[in-house]
C-alpha positions in Angstrom: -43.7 -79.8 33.4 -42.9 -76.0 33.3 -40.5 -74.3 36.1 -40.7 -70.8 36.9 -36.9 -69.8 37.6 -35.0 -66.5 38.4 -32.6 -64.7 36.1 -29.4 -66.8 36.8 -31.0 -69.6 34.2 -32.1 -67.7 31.2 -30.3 -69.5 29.1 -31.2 -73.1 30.3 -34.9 -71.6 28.8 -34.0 -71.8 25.3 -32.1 -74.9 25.3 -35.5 -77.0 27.0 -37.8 -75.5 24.6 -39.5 -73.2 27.4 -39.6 -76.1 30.1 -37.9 -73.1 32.0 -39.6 -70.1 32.4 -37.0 -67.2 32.9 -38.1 -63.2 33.5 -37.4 -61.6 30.7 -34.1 -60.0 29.4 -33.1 -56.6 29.2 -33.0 -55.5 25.3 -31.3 -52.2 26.4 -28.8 -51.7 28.6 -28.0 -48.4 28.5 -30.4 -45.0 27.5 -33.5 -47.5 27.5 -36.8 -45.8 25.8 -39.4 -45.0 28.9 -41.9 -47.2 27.3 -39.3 -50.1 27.2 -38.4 -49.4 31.2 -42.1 -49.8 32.3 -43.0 -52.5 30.0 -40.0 -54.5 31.7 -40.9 -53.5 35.1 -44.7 -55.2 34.8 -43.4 -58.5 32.5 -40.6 -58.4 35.9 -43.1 -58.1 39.0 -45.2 -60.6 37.3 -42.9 -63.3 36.7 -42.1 -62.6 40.7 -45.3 -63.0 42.0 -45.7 -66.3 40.3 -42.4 -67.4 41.7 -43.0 -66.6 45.1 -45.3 -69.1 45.5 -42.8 -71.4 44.7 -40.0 -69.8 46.7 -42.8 -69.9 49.7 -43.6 -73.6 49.4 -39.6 -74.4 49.5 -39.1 -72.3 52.1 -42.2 -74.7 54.2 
């Protein structure tokens, strides 16, 4: 079974061999590349539109 969770358990991801499905980290913090910005941005929004629907069913 595979979880969708938010940013607060990005590490639990890695030790349950992807079982927990994290948005993506932030590779730079500071004076990102443009390219690096947007391509964040869309890996981001999609992970949250997948999670919504779980966020919506608990919410029911």
């Amino acid at each position: 079974m595979r979880t969708l969770s938010d940013a607060g358990y990005q590490g639990l991801g890695v030790q349950t061999d992807g079982h927990v499905i994290t948005p993506p980290h932030r590779r730079f913090k500071k004076d990102a590349p443009e390219w690096d910005e947007e391509m964040y941005e869309r890996q981001r929004k999609a992970h949250a539109s997948r999670r919504i629907r779980v966020e919506h069913g608990i919410e029911h």
